[in-house]
N, C-alpha and C positions, 0 to 999 in steps of 0.2 A: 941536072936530074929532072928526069919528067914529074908532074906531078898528077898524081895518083887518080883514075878517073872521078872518082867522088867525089875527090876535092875541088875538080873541074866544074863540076859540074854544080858544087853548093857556091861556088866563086862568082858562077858568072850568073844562078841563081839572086845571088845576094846583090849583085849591082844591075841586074834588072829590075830586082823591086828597088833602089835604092835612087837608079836613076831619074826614075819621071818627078820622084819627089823634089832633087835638089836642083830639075829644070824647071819646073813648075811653080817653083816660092818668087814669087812678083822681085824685080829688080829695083824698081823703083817706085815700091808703096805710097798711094795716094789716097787721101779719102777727101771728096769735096764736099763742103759744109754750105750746102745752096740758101746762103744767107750770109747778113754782115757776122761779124765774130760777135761772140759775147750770147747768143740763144739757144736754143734748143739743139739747132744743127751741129751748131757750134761744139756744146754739151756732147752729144753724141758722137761726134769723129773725133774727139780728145780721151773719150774712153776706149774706142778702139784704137785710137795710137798708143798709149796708154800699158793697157791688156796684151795685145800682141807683139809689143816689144818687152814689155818685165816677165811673158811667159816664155820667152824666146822662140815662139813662133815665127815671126819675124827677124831676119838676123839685123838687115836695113834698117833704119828709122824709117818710119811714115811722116808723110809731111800733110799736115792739114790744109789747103785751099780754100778761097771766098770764091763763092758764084751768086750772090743776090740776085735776085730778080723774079718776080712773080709767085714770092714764096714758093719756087722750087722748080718754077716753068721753065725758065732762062738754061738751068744744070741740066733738067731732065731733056730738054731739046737737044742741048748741046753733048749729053753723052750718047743720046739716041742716034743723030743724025751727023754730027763730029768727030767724036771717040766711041764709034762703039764697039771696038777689038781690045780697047787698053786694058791688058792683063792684069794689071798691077794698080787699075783704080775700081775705088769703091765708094760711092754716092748715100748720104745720109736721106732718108725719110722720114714722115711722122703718120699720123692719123692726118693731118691736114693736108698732106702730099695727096692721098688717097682720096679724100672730100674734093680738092681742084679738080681731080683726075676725074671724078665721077660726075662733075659737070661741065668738062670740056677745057676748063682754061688751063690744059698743056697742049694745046693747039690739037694740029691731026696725031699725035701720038696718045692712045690710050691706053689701059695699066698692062696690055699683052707685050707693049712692045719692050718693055728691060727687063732682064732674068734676077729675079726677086732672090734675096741672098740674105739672111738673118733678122729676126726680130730679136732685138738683148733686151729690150727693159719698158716697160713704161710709166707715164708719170699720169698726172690728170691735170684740168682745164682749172682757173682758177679765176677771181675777181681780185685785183688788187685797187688800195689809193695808198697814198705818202700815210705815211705815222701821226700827221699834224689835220689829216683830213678827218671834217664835220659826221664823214657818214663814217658807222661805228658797226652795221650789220646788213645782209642781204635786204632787210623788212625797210632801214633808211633810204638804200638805194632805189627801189623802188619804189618806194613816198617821193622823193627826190622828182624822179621820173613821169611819175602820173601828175604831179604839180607841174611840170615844164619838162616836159620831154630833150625840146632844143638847147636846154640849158645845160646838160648834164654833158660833157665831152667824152668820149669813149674811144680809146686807141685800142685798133685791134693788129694784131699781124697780117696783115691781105686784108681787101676789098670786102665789100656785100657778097658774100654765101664761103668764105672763108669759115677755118676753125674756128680763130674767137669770136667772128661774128655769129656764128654760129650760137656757142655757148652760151653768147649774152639773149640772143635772140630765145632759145628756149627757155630762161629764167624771163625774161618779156612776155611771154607769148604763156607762159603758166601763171604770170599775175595780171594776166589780160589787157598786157599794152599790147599795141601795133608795134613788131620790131623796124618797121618801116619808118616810124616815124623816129628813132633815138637816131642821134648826132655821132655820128663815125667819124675818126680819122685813121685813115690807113698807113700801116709802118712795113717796115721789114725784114722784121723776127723779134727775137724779143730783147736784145742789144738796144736797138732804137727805140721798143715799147717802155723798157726801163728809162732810159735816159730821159725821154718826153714825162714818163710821170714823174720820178724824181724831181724833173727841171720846174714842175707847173704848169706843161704845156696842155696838156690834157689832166683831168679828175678822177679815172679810174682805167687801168689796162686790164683787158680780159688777156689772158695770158697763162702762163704753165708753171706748176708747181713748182718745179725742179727750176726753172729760168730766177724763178724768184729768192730762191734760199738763202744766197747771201745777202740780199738787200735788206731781208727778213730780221736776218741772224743781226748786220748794222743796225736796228734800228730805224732803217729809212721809210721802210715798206710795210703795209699790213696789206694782211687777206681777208677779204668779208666772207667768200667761202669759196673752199675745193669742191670738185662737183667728182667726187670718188663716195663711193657706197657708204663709206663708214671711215671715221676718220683713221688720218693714216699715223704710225708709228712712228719715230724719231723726236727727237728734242726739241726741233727747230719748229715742226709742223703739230705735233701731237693735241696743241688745244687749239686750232685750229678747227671752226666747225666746216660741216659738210651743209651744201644748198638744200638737200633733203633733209637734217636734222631742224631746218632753217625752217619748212615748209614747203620748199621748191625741188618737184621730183626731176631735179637735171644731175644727170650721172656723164662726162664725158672723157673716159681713159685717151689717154696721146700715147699710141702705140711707136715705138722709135728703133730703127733698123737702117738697112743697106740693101742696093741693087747694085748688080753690073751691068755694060753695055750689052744689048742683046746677041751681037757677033764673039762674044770675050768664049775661048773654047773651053767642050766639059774638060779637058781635062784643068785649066786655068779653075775656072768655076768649085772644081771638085777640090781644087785646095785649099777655097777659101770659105768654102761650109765645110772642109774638115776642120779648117783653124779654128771655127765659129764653134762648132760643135765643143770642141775640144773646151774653149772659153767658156762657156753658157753652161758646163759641166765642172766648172771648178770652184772651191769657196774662195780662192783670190780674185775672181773674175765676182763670185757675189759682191764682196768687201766692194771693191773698183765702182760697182754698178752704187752699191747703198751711199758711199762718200758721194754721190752724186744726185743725190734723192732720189733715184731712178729704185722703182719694185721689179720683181720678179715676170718674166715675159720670156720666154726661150722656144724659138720656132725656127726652124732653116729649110732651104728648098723647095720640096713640091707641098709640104706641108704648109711653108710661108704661102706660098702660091697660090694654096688654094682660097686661104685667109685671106688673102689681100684680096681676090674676085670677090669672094663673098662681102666683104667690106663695102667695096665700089659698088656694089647692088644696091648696099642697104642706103647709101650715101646717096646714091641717085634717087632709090623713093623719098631721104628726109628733102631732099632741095625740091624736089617734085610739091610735098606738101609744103614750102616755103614760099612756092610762085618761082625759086631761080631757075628752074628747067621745066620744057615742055614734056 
């Protein structure tokens, strides 16, 4: 029996909108965390593995990858210039991805070259030492500091004009040291920032709110101060002060999201800010973010886009006033 023109016609309607969708969902979901496991990157591609498989967005598991190197130079070259068609991968970012980018050190690739794909959450910058450590507030660290600059050890995640060097530098540079002269040792995210303070190796990680929570929550770890507006909510964090309640006007949010390869096509692209969309819109996607000490931040596409340029502007005038760029 024939079947009936309309029906024809709503049939093969239905599996042309039906089609692009179930060619389109990545086959083999990746998110690379351009760092050792255990920090912020980290943090971030296990909320998205996470998220889009309990929403069944994802029918696949996602599998998390390590790319260390350069706090994020090593991934972003290698998904630039490497993989940059891979449908099915998704590369973690932060504020600090954006800060490298705006002063060159991801080589000749700058932030045009990958297609920016979600902001879900952000956290803020923070000071830690061990539980057992002499300095008790931002106002110690700083006596500490103007008494013996060289003395004081400071692990940051990346080199000179990095995020935490960053962060500490503005709390330096607002009680009028030279951030030139404090004693850096460079890590490579905040896995290794913990591990070095816990161990001893270093007296104080500038480092991320969110990276620190459980070390918090044991007991191992205190924070001298969040560098967020006003202190933030939750149990773990809540008395917790802030560097501006402290006297020190340093505010620096760590914005945390994804790009894809710049060759990866709209149509690939368009299903993974619909999923995005879809997440950053739901209260089990909030829960997911909060269990993570991650706040409220939802931006995808040309909107992320345009954020992240204006970002890298303002990132190239702060290192401009730092002496790191000409």
């Amino acid at each position: 029996m024939k079947m009936p023109l309309f029906a024809t016609l709503l049939a093969a309607t239905c599996l042309s909108l039906a089609g692009p969708v179930a060619a389109d969902e990545p086959r083999r979901p990746e998110c690379i965390a351009p760092a050792a496991p255990g920090g912020g990157f980290d943090l971030t591609c296990k909320l998205a593995q996470s998220a889009l498989v309990q929403s069944k967005l994802l029918k696949a598991p996602m599998r998390v990858t390590y790319m260390p190197g350069g706090v994020g130079a090593v991934a972003y070259n290698a998904v630039v210039a490497q993989r940059p068609a891979e449908a099915g991968t998704i590369t973690a970012f932060s504020s600090g991805s954006l800060l490298n980018l705006a002063q060159g050190k991801f080589g000749r690739f700058d932030e045009s070259a990958v297609k920016w794909l979600a902001g879900v959450g952000t956290s803020y910058g923070a000071l830690a030492v061990r539980n057992d450590s002499p300095l008790k507030s931002l106002d110690d660290l700083v006596k500490a500091l103007k008494d013996n600059p060289g003395k004081v050890v400071i692990g940051s995640g990346g080199t000179v004009g990095s995020q935490d060097w960053m962060q500490t530098a503005l709390v330096a540079r607002a009680a009028g040291i030279n951030p030139r002269e404090l004693r850096y040792v460079a890590m490579e995210g905040g896995g290794e920032l913990a591990t070095a303070l816990l161990g001893g190796h270093i007296q104080v990680a500038s480092t991320d709110i969110s990276d620190s929570v459980p070390h918090i929550a044991s007991g191992d770890m205190r924070i001298l101060a969040v560098f967020s507006e006003e202190r933030l909510p939750g149990s773990v964090v809540a008395s917790i002060p802030t560097a501006k309640e402290q006297g020190y006007e340093v505010v620096w949010p760590v914005i945390r999201g994804f790009y894809v390869g710049p060759k990866v096509s709209d149509d690939a692209y368009a299903w993974w800010k619909n999923a995005f969309d879809q997440l950053l819109a739901s209260e089990d996607f909030s829960r997911l973010r909060e269990d993570r000490e991650l706040y409220p931040f939802a931006m995808t596409g040309d909107e992320l886009d345009a954020y992240v340029k204006k970002q890298v502007a303002q990132y190239k005038e702060l290192a401009q006033e730092f002496g790191l760029i000409q």
